[in-house]
C-alpha positions in Angstrom: 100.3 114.3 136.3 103.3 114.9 138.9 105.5 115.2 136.1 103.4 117.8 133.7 103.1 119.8 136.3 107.1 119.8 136.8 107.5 120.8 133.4 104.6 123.2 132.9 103.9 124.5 136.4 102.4 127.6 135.3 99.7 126.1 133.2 99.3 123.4 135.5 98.4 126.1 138.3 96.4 128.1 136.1 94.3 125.4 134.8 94.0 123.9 138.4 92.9 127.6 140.1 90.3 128.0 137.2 89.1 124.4 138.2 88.9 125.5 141.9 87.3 128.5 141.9 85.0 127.3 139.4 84.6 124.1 141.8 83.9 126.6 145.2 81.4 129.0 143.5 79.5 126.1 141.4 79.9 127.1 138.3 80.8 123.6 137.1 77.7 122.8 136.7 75.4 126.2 136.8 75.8 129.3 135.0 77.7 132.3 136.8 75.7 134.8 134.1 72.7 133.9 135.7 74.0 134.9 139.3 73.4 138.9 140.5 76.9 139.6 141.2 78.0 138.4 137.7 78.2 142.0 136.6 80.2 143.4 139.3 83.0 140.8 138.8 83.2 140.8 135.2 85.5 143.1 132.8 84.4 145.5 130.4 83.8 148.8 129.2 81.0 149.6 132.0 82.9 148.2 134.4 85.6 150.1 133.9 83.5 153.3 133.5 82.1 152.1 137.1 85.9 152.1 138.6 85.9 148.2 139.2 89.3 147.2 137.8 90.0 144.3 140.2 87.4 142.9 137.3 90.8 142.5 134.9 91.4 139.2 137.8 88.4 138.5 138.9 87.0 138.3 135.7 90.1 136.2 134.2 89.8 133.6 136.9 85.8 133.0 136.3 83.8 131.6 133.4 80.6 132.4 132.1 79.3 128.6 131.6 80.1 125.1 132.8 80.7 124.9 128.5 83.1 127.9 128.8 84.9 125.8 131.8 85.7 123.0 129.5 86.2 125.1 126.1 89.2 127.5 128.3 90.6 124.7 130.4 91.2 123.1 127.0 92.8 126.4 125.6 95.1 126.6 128.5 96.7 123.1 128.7 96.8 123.5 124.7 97.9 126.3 124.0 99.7 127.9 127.2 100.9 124.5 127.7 102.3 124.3 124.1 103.9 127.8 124.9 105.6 127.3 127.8 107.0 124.0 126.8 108.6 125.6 123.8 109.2 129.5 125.3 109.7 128.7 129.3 107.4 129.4 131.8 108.5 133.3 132.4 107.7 133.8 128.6 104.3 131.7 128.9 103.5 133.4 131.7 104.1 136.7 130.4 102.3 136.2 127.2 99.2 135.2 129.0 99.2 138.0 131.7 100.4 140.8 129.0 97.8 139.1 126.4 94.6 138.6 128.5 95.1 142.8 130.3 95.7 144.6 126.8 93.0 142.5 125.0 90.5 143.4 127.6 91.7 147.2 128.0 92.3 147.4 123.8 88.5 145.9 123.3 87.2 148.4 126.1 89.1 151.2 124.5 87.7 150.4 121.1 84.2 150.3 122.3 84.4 153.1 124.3 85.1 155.4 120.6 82.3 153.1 118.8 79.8 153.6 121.0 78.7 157.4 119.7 78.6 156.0 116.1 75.7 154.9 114.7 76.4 151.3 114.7 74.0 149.4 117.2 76.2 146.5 117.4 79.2 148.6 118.5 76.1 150.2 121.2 75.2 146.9 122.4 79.1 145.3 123.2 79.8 148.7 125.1 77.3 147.4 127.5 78.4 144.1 127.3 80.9 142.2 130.5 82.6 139.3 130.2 84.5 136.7 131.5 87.2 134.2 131.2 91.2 133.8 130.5 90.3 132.6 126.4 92.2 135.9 125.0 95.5 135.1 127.4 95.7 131.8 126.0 95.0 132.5 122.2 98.0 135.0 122.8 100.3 132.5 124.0 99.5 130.0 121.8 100.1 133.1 118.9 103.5 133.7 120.3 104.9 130.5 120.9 103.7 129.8 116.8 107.2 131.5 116.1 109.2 128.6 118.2 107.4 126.0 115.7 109.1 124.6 112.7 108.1 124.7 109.3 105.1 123.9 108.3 103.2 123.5 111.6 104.5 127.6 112.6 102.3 128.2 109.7 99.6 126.3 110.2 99.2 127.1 113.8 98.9 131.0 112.8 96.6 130.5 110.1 94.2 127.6 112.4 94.2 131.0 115.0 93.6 133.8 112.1 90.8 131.9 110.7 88.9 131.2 114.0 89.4 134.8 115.3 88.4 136.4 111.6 85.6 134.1 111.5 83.9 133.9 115.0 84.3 138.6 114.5 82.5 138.5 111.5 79.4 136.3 111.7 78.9 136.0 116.2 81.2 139.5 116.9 80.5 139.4 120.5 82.9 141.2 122.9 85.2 138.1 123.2 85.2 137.7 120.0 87.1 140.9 119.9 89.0 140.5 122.5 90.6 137.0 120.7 90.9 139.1 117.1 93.1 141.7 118.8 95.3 139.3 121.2 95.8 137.4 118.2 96.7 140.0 115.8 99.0 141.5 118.4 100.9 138.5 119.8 101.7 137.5 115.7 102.8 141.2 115.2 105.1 140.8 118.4 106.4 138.2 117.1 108.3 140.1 114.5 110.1 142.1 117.0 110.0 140.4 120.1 113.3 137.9 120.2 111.2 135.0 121.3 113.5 132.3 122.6 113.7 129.2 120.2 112.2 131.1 116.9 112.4 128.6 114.5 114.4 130.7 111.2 112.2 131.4 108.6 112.6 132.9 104.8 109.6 134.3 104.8 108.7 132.8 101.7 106.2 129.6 101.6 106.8 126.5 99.2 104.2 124.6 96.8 102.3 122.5 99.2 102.1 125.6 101.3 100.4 127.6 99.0 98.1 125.0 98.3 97.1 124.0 101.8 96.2 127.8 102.2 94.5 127.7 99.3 92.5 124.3 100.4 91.9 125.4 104.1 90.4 129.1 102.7 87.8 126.9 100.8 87.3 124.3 103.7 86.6 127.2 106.0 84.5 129.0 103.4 81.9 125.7 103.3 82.2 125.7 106.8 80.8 129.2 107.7 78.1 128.0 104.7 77.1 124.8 106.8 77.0 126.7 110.1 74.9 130.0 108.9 72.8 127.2 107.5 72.3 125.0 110.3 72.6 127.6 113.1 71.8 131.5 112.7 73.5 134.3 114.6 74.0 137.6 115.1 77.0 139.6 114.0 78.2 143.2 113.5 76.3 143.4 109.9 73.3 142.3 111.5 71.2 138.9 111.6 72.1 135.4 110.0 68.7 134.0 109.9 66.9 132.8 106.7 69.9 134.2 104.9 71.7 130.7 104.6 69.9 129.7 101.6 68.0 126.3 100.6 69.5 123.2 101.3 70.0 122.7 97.8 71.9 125.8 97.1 74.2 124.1 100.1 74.8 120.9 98.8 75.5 122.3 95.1 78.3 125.0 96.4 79.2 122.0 98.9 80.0 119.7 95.9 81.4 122.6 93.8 84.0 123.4 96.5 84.7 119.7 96.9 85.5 119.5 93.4 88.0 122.6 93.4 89.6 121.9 97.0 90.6 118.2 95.1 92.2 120.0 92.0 93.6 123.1 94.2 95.4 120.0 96.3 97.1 118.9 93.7 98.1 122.0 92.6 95.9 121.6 89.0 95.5 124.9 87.0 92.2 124.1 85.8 91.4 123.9 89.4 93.1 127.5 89.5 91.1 129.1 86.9 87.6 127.8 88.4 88.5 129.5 92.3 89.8 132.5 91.1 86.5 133.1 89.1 84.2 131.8 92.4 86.4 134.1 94.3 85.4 137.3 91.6 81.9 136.4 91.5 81.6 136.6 95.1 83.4 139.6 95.9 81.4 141.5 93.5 78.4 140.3 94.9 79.7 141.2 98.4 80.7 144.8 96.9 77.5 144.8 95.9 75.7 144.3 99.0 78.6 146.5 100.8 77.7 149.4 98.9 73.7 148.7 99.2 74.0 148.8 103.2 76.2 152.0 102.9 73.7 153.3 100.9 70.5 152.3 103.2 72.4 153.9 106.2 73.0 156.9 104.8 69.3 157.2 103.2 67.6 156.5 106.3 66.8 153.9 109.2 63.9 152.6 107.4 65.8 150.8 104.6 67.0 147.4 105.1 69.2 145.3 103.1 68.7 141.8 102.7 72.1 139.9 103.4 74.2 141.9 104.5 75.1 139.9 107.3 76.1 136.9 105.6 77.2 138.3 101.5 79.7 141.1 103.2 81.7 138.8 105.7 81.7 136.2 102.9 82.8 138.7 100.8 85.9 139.3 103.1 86.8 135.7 103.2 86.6 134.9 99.3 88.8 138.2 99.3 91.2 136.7 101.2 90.8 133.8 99.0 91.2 135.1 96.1 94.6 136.8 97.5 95.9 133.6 98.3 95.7 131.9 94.8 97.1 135.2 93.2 100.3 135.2 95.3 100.7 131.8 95.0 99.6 131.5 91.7 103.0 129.1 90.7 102.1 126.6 93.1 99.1 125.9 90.8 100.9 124.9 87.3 100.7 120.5 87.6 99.9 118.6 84.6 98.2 115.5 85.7 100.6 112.9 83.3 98.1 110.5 81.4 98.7 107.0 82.5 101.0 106.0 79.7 103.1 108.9 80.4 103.7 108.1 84.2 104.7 104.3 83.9 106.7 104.5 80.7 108.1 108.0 79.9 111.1 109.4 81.8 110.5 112.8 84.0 112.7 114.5 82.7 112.4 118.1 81.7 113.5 118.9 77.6 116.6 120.1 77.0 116.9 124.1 75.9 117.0 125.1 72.4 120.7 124.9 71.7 121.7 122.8 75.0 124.6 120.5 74.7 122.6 116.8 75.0 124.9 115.1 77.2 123.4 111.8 75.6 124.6 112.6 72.3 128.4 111.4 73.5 127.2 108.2 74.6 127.1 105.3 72.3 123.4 104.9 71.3 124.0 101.3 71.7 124.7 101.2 75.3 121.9 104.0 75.7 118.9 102.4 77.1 115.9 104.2 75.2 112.9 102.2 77.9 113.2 103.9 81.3 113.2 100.5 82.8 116.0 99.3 80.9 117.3 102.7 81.4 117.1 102.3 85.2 118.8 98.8 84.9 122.1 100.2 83.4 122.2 102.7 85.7 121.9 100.0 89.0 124.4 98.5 87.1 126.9 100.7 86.6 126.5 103.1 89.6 125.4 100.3 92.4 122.8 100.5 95.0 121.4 98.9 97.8 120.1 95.7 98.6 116.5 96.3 97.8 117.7 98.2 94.2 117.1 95.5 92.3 113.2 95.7 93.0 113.3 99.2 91.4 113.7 97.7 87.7 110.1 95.4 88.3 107.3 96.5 86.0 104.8 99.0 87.7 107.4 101.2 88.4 107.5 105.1 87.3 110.8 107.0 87.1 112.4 109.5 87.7 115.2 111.2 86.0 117.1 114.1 87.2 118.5 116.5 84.4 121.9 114.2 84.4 120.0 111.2 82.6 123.5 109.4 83.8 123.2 110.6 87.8 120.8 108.1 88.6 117.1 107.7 89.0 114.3 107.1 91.8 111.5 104.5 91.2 108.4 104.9 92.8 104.6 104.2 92.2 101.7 106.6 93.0 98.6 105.9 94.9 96.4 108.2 96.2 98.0 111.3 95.2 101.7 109.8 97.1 104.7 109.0 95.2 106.2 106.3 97.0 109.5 105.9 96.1 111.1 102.5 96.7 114.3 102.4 98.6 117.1 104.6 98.1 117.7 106.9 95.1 120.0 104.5 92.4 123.0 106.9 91.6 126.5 107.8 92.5 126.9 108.1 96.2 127.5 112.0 96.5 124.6 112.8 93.9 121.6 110.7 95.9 121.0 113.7 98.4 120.6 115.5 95.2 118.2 113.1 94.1 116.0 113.0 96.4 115.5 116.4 97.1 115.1 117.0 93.0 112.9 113.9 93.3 110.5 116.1 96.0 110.6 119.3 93.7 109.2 117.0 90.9 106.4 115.6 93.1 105.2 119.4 93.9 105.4 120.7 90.7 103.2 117.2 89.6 100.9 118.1 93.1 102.1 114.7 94.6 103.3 113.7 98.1 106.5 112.4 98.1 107.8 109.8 100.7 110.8 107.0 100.4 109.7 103.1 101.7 112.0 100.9 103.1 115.3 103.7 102.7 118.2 102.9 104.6 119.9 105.0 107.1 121.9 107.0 104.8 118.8 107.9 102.9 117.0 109.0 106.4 120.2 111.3 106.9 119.9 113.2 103.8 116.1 113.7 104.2 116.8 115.0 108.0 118.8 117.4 106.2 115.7 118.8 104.1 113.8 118.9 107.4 112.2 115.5 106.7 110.6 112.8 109.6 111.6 109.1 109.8 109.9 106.0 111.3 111.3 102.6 111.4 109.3 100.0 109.2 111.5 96.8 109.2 114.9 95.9 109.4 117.2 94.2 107.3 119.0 91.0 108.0 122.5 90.4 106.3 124.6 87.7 106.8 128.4 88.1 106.3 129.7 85.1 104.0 133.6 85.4 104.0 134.1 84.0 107.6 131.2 82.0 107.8 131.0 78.5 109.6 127.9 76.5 110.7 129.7 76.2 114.0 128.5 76.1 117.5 125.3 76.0 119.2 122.9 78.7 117.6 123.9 77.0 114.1 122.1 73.5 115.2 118.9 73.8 113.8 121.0 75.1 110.0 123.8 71.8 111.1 120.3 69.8 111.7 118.6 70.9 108.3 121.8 70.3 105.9 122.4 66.6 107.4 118.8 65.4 107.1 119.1 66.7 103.5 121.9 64.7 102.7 120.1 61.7 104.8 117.2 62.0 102.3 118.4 62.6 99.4 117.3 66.5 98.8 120.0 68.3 97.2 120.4 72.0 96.8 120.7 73.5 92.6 121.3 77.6 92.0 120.0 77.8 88.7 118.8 80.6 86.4 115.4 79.9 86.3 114.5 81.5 83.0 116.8 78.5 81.7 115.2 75.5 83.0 112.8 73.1 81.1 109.1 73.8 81.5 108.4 71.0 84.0 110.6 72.7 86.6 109.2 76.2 85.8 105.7 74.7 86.0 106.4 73.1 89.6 107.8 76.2 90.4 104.3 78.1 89.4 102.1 75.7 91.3 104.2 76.0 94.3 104.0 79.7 95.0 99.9 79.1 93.5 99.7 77.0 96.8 101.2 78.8 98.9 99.1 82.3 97.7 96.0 80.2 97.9 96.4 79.9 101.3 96.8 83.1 102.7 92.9 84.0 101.9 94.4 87.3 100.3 95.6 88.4 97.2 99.4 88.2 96.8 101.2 91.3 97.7 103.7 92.9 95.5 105.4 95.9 95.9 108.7 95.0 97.9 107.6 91.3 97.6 107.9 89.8 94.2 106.9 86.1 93.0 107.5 83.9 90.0 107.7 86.3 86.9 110.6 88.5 89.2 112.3 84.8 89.4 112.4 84.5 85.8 114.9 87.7 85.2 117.9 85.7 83.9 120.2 88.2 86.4 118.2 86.1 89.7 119.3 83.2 90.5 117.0 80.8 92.0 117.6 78.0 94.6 115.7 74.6 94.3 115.4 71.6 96.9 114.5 69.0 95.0 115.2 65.3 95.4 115.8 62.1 93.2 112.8 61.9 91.9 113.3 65.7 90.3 110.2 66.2 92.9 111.0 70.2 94.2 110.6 71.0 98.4 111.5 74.6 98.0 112.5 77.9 95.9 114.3 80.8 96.8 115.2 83.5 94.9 118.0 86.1 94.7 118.4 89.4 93.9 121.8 90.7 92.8 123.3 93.8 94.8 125.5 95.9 92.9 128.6 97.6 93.8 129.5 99.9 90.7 131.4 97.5 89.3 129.3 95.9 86.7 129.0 93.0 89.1 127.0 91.4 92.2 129.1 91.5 95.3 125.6 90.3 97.4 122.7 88.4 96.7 119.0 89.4 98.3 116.3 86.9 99.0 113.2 87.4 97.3 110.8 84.9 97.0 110.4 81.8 99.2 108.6 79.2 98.6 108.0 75.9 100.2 106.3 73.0 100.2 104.9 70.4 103.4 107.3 67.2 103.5 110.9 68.3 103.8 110.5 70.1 107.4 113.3 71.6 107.3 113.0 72.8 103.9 114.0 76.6 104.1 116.8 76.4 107.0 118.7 74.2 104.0 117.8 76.4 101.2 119.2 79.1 102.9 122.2 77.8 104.6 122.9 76.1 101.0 122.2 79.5 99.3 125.1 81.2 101.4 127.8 78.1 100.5 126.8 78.5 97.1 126.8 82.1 96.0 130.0 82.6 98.5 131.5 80.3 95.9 130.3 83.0 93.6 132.3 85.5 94.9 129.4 87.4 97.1 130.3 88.7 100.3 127.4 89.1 102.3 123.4 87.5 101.6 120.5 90.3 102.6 117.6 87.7 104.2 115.6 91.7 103.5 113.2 92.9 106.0 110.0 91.9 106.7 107.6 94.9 106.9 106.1 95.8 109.7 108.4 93.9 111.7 111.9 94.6 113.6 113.8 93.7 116.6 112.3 94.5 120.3 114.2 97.6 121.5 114.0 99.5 124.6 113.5 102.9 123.7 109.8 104.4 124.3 107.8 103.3 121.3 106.0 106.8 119.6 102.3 107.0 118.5 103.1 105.8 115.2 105.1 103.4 115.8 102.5 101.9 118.0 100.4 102.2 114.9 102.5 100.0 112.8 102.4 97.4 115.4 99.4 97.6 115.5 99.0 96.6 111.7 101.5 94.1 111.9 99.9 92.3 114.5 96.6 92.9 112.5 98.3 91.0 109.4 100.4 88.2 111.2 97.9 85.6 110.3 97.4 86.0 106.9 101.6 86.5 105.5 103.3 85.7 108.7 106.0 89.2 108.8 107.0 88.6 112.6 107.6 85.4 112.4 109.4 85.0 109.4 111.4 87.8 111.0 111.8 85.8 113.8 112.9 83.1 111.9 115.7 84.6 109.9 117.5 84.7 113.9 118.7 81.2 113.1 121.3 82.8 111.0 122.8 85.0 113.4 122.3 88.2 111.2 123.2 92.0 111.6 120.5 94.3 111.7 120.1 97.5 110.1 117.3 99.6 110.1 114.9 100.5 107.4 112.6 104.0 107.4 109.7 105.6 106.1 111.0 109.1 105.0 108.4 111.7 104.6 107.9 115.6 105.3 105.1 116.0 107.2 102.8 113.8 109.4 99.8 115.7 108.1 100.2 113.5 104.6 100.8 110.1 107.2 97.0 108.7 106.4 97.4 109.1 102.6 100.6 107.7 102.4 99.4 104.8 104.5 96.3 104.4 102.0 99.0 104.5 99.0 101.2 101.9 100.8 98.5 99.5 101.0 97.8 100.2 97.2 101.3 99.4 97.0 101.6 96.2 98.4 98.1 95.1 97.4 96.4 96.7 94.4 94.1 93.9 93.4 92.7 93.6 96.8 89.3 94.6 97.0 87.0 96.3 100.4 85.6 92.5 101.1 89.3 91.8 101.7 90.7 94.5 103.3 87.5 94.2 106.0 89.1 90.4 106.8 91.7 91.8 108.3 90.0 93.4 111.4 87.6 90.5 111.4 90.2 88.5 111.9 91.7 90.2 114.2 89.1 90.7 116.2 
């Protein structure tokens, strides 16, 4: 607490003299409305008429309610506290002061013209005081939007548009005017105020923008339904009640928005089509009604309108709507790809009439016409990282950029995410390129994009797009050229490879497509075994088993003894440099069975001898997920999410400690990220991960886990 209020002093004190004076004159717990001096310290138009203007401070210091306590000591710390923690506490202060006095003097003002109309609802708020500093904070929290990087700048104004718009058209009280004009005024400053930290902007919104307006006009839209519904009010048209329809009219627009706010979020056109003709039909009807109450007004006092107070606001909103999805009416153009399409045709656009096929020079031959096999000869040719190999495992989709010979990004979707797997496969200079190609593709397709398991390079190039990063395992390579099973950290490795040799259990790197069927078959009921007894299905994903093994390009290690009776498999992925061959090896599956203790210590240490003999210069023991090295850095909220889930899944496949184990052979570390672009798509990307790594799992298996845990 000592600390906040060292940063933020000024909405520290604010909040804290609100509390006090609230604490002193009791409205904590009882209404100050109620009391008979309410009037004479509140602000408004009769007050102001009256010559009480010490009402601009009294009345910002008080609250109406012990509910109006809580709802503006909330605004402050969020809002002023967000703006002067990203604008200084001079600007902060400022923007509250300057906000709160010209909201209150603007609404009085406004009021004070209205009155002599005949508008009964503009009559009754020029008699109306009020209380509370709401309007100062919605005005900083409007200003200090501009210091906000893309997309939360834009999602901050439209979260304060939509309340202010809203709450003025179906409650239109006098603080709900005074919040629509400090609002509308601080984002106008904004334009031509120089407000420190203002985050550049082009003015111009991308894909997923346009369709999260689109999506949160809807959202807001069943909202308002739901509440006028539920709870009737009073607004400037009039009175809410019994105008909200049957609960089955409800439910059916309920489900009929649901339906369009799914296809608007993934950018379909269909989708499209269907809001844009909700959006007409509702506007006319709203014109309709519009011109019906003009009409009654002008006719006489006698004639009423039925609706008015909910069909002409509405009408407003679908308006605004419909605005929306015509200006960003090329964010809506996805083709959901049939299933065929996604996991076996390259993403590719076709080439222009007359275009130069840059395929047409290569020898057809060498020209790999399945993407997978297409994706291989690229790996092989260009290089990649140590996880690359994984990319060329069936279930992956691809995706080509227009150069069919720059390189490629696997991924898988789940969920409406494209998880791409690892790095981009391609030419170093060109995977920036990739990847950001790679994120186009996914918006134009109404997907999330995200990489799994990237390596710091990757996470560089994505910083550069404005993307986030989170750690979610590290890597663990051992160095072969200068490799010795010397001193004491190598004991336990000295330890394994001598009781080996005591019992007979010697060490074969095999191609394991090329073995008889006996050894293939003990091979299969070894990794059976070990599935069996985790109690869940096997994962997949980064993890592969016994068909990956079989790829004559893996090499497998067996422990077997003299009786041709097999202890333990590992298998090997080859790393490729851009050579055409494996300069590393990365461990895939392993496998063991109980006799041979020491089992996997001498598959590994033997794996290193043996593939060094080979020629490879370093081994990649790969990264557990979920698990790294203890640092001391300040963990983040997600971060203590994920350990969280790795602790969750310890029992059942064992992450930390096989990370813990793979410290016997004094490894390097290097980090391996989550890149994605916003932490607002965080929960689906977590759903499509789990897809990912277990897409034959069902709920009865998923709900062991916190059991478990538990």
């Amino acid at each position: 607490m000592a600390s906040t209020a060292r940063r933020l002093p000024f909405t520290t004190g604010t909040a804290v003299v609100i509390l006090l004076v609230g604490l002193s004159l009791g409205g904590l717990w009882n209404s100050l409305s109620d009391r008979s001096w309410y009037p004479d310290v509140a602000y408004g138009l009769p007050s102001f008429e009256a010559g009480r203007w010490w009402t601009l401070v009294t009345g910002s210091l008080l609250c109406a309610t012990p509910a109006d306590y809580l709802l503006v000591t909330l605004g402050i710390v969020l809002l002023v506290g967000l703006a002067e923690a990203r604008l200084g506490t001079r600007w902060a202060a400022a923007a509250t002061i300057v906000g709160q006095l010209g909201a209150v003097l603007l609404a009085a003002l406004l009021f004070l013209v209205l009155r002599h109309a005949d508008w009964a609802w503009a009559q009754e708020q020029a008699r109306a005081v009020d209380v509370g500093l709401s309007a100062g904070a919605l005005c900083a929290g409007a200003l200090a939007s501009a210091a906000l990087p893309s997309p939360w700048r834009q999602r901050l104004r439209m979260g304060l548009l939509t309340y202010v718009v809203v709450w003025l058209l179906y409650v239109g009280g006098l603080v709900e005017v005074e919040h629509a004009l400090a609002v509308t005024g601080a984002l106008i400053a904004t334009h031509w105020l120089k407000v420190p930290g203002a985050a550049p902007t082009s003015g111009r919104l991308s894909r997923r923008e346009w369709r999260l307006l689109a999506v949160t006009g809807l959202v807001v839209i069943a909202a308002i339904q739901t509440v006028v519904w539920l709870s009737p009010s009073r607004g400037p048209l009039g009175n809410t009640q019994g105008q909200g329809g049957s609960g089955w009219q409800l439910l059916i627009s309920l489900v009929l928005i649901a339906l369009l706010v799914n296809g608007l979020r993934g950018g379909r056109r269909a989708a499209w089509r269907w809001s844009m003709a909700l959006c007409l039909a509702n506007v006319l009807l709203g014109l309709f009604v519009a011109v019906a109450y003009v009409v009654a007004h002008i006719v006489g006092t006698e004639v009423t309108v039925t609706g008015a107070a909910v069909f002409v606001p509405a009408a407003v909103l679908w308006t605004a709507e419909a605005v929306v999805l015509l200006a960003g009416r090329e964010a809506f153009r996805a083709r959901r790809p049939r299933r065929r399409e996604r996991r076996h045709a390259p993403a590719t656009r076709p080439h222009p009439a007359g275009a130069h096929d840059r395929t047409a020079d290569t020898d057809p031959q060498e020209r790999a016409t399945d993407p997978q096999e297409r994706a291989t000869d690229l790996l092989v040719r260009h290089g990649g990282g140590n996880l690359s190999w994984m990319t060329t495992w069936r279930d992956n989709s691809y995706f080509f950029p227009d150069d069919e010979d720059e390189g490629y990004v696997a991924y898988r979707v789940h969920a409406g995410v494209a998880v791409a797997l690892g790095d981009p496969v391609g030419a170093e200079p060109t995977r920036a390129r990739t990847i950001a190609r790679f994120a186009d593709m996914c918006d134009r397709s109404g997907l999330v994009p995200c990489l799994f398991s990237a390596t710091g390079q990757a996470a560089g190039a994505t910083g550069r797009l404005g993307w986030r990063s989170v750690q979610v395992a590290e890597d663990t390579i051992i160095d072969l050229p200068d490799l010795e099973f010397r001193g004491k950290a190598w004991q336990d490795v000295r330890t394994a490879l001598n009781r080996a040799k005591k019992d007979g259990v010697e060490y074969r790197l095999v191609a394991l497509a090329e073995q008889p069927r006996p050894v293939q078959s003990q091979v299969r009921a070894i990794s059976e075994e070990w599935v069996g007894d985790k109690g869940l299905p096997e994962m997949g994903f980064t993890l592969g088993g016994v068909e990956e093994a079989l790829d004559p390009r893996m090499r497998v290690g067996l422990a077997t003894d003299g009786d041709d009776h097999i202890h333990g498999v590992t298998s090997w992925m080859p790393v490729y440099d851009g050579d055409g061959l494996p300069h590393g090896w990365t461990l895939d599956m392993m496998r063991r069975r109980d006799g041979f203790r020491p089992v996997v210590e001498f598959m590994i240490a033997s794996s290193c001898l043996a593939l060094r003999e080979d020629g490879a210069r370093f081994l990649s023991l790969s990264g557990a997920p979920l698990a790294r090295t203890e640092t001391t850095e300040a963990p983040t909220v997600l971060d203590r999410i994920l350990d969280q889930l790795g602790a969750t899944m310890e029992p059942y496949y064992g992450f930390r400690s096989l990370h813990a184990f793979k410290a016997k052979f004094q490894p390097r570390h290097e980090p391996m990220f989550l890149l994605y672009r916003d932490e607002a798509d965080l929960p689906r990307i977590g759903l499509s991960l789990l897809r990912c790594y277990m897409p034959s799992a069902t709920m009865r298996d998923l709900l062991k886990l916190p059991a478990h845990q538990g």
